[in-house]
C-alpha positions in Angstrom: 0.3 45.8 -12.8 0.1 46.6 -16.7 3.4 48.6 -16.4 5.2 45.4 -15.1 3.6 43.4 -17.8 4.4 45.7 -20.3 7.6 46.4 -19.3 9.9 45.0 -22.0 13.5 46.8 -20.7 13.3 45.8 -17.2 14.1 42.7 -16.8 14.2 42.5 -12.9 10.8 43.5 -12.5 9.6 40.8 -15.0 11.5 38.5 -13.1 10.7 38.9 -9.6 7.1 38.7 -9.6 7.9 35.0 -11.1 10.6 34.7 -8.3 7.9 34.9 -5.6 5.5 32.6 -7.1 7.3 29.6 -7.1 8.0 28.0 -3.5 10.6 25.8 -4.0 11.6 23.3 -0.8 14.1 24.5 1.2 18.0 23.0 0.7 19.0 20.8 3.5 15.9 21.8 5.6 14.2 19.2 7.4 10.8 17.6 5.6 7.8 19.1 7.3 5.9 15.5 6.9 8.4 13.2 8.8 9.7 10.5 7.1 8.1 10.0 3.8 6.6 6.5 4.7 4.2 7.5 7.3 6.4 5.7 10.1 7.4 8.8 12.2 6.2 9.4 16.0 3.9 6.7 16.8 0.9 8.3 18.5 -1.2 6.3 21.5 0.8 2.9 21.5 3.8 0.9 22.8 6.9 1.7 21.5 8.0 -0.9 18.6 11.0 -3.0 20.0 13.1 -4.6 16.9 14.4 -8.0 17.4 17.7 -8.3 15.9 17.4 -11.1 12.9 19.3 -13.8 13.3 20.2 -15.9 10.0 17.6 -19.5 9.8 20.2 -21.2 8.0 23.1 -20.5 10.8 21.2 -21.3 13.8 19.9 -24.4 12.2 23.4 -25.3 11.1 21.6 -26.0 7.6 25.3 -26.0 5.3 24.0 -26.1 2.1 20.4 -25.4 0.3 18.8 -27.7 -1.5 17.0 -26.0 -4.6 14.2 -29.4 -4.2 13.0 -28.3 -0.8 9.9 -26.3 -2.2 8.6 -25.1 1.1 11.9 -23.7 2.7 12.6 -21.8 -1.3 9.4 -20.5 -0.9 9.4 -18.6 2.4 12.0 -16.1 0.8 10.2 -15.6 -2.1 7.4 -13.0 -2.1 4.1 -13.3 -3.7 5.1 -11.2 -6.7 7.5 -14.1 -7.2 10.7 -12.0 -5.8 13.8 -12.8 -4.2 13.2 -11.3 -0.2 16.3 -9.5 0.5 18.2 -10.0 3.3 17.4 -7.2 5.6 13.8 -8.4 5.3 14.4 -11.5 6.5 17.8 -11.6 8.1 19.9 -14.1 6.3 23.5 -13.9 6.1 25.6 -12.9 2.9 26.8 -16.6 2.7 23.4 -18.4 2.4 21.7 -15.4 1.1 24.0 -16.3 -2.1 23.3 -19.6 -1.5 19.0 -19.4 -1.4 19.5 -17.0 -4.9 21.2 -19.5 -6.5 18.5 -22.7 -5.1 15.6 -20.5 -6.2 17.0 -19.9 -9.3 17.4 -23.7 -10.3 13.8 -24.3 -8.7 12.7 -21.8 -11.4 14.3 -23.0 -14.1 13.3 -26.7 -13.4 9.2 -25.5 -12.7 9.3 -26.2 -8.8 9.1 -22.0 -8.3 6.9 -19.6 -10.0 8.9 -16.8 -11.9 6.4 -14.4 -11.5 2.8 -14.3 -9.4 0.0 -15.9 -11.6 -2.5 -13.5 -12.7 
């Protein structure tokens, strides 16, 4: 051991010792954990069944959003005071663009928060 230490002209030997410490993860290996949120087999229980999301706006054939209507603004905005995206709550492009743009005036005019109270 005090040779390899000691050992200023052999590179390789100082090396490999370092080599074999580390344990790096292995390249394009699967993860040993599952999927990193927690949400892999589900142990003892029904299986989850997904409904597919269907747009609010489109099967209420609601055309435009009104940035005044506090209470429908405020179902797509979390408690943090963010804009929900749309795969969390299954609008479509069109009136996804269109509730941005309504909770963005209902900001501005003090009807939303910007940001949760603290």
């Amino acid at each position: 051991m005090a040779d390899e230490n000691n050992n200023q002209g052999g590179s390789e030997t100082s090396s490999a010792p370092a080599e074999t410490q580390r344990s790096p993860r292995p390249a394009g290996g699967p993860r040993q954990g599952g999927r990193p949120g927690g949400g892999g087999s589900r142990e003892g229980g029904r299986k989850f069944f997904r409904r597919k999301k269907v747009c609010k706006f489109c099967t209420e054939k609601i055309d435009s959003i009104n940035y005044k209507d506090v209470r429908l603004l405020s179902q797509f905005v979390a408690e943090s005071g963010k804009i929900v995206p749309r795969r969390l709550t299954g609008v479509c492009t069109q009136h996804q663009r269109q509730l941005s743009e309504a909770i963005k005036q209902a900001r501005n005019i003090a009807l939303l928060p910007f940001a949760a109270g603290h």
